[in-house]
C-alpha positions, 0 to 999 in steps of 0.5 A, a space after each residue: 500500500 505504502 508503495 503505491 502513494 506519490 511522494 510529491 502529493 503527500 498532505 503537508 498538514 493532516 488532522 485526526 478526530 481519534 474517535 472510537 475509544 469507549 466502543 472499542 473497550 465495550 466490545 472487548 467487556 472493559 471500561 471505557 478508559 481500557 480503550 483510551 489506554 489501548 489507543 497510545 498504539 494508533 497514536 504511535 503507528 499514526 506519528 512514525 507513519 507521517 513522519 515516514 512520509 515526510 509530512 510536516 504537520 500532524 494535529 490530533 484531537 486529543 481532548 475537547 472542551 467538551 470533555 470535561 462534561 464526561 465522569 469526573 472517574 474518566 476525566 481524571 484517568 485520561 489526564 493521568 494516562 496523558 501524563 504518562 504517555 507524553 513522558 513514555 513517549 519522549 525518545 519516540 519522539 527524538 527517535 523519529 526526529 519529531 517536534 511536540 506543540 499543542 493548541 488549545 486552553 491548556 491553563 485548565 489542565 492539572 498542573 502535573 499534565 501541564 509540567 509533563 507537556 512543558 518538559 516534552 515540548 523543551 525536549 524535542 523543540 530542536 527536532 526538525 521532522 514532523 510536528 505533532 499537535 496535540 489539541 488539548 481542552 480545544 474547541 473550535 468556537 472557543 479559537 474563532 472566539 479568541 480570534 475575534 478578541 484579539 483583533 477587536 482589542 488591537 482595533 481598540 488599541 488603534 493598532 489596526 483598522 477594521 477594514 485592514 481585517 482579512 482571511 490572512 490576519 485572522 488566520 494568523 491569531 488562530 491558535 494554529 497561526 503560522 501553520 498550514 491549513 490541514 489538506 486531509 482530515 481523518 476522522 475514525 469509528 466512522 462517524 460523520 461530524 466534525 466536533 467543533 474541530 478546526 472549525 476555520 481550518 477545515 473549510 477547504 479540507 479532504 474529509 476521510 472517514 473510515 469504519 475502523 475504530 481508533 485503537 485498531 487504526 494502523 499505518 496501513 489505515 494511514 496509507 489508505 486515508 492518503 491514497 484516497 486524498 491522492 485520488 480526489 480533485 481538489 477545486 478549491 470552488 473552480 470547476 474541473 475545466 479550469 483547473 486543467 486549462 
């Protein structure tokens, strides 16, 4: 399968919904958090297999703000699984020349998940391969929001003019400012939503929405995703015939 992608059509930026966790556990008899502890797989399997293939930018919803609606016993287990993944993971990491950064409100997350990330992000800032996002108690509404803030203050403080507001400003006080728009958006456990995921960033995005759950997503379902991006017209609101004139 890997063989049959094209190089020069890799997506530079792909995002993924990691969805499909507690059906997962269900189906095995366990709790919910047994499927977020067997996901760390797919995470890994999904980093070495984009890194593999020169992509630059790989942002993963990890934890929504909504989350913090689920049981306190779940919240809680995620966060310390959280913490131990990000240290377990860190030679992986600069194994495979990777760098960590993360989008999201991360002030609300406990202070020992905030100090592992902190150490992570320090550690592989050097490395100059694939970065991995992690979006953390990240919300799309609540990154327009912020954006929106931001310039109305800067319009305040007569920094800028309203009419000096356009896609290109706005987009660099998202939180994903400076990075690419993801090409490729994956979503697993074959759900059709976007949950308030990357809600700006997803506006011109190929949407690839397999049945496969997220603990059992491998490389191979990677190279599948990209194989279906490489066989997709992008139009970018043109027409067929003006894409090829």
């Amino acid at each position: 399968m890997k063989e049959l992608i094209e190089p020069s059509n890799v997506p530079q930026h792909i995002a993924v919904i990691m969805d499909g966790n507690g059906r997962w556990a269900k189906q095995q008899g366990a709790a919910r958090v047994f499927g977020h502890r067997s996901a760390i797989k797919a995470v890994r399997e999904v980093t070495e297999g984009c890194a593999e293939l020169g992509v630059k930018f790989l942002t993963l919803y990890a934890f929504s703000t909504e989350n913090w609606n689920r049981p306190k016993f779940e919240v809680d287990a995620l966060m310390t699984l959280l913490v131990h993944t990000i240290k377990g993971e860190i030679k992986t990491l600069m194994d495979n020349n990777v760098r960590l950064a993360t989008i999201g409100q991360t002030d609300s997350l406990p202070a020992d998940c905030r100090r592992e990330l902190a150490d992570a992000i320090k550690a592989t800032q050097q490395n100059t391969g694939l970065t991995l996002i992690l979006a953390l108690s990240y919300s799309g509404r609540w990154e327009i929001l912020e954006a929106a803030r931001q310039l109305a203050a800067a319009v305040r403080d007569g920094q800028i003019q309203p009419e000096q507001i356009n896609e290109a400003l706005f987009s660099q006080h998202l939180a994903t400012g400076g990075i690419p728009d993801p090409e490729l958006m994956i979503r697993t456990s074959g759900e059709m939503r976007i949950s308030n995921f990357m809600l700006w960033q997803l506006a011109y995005s190929e949407l690839y929405m397999p049945e496969v759950l997220w603990p059992d997503f491998r490389k191979k379902h990677l190279h599948e995703a990209i194989l279906s991006y490489q066989q997709r017209e992008r139009r970018f609101g043109k027409t067929s015939e003006q894409l090829t004139s």
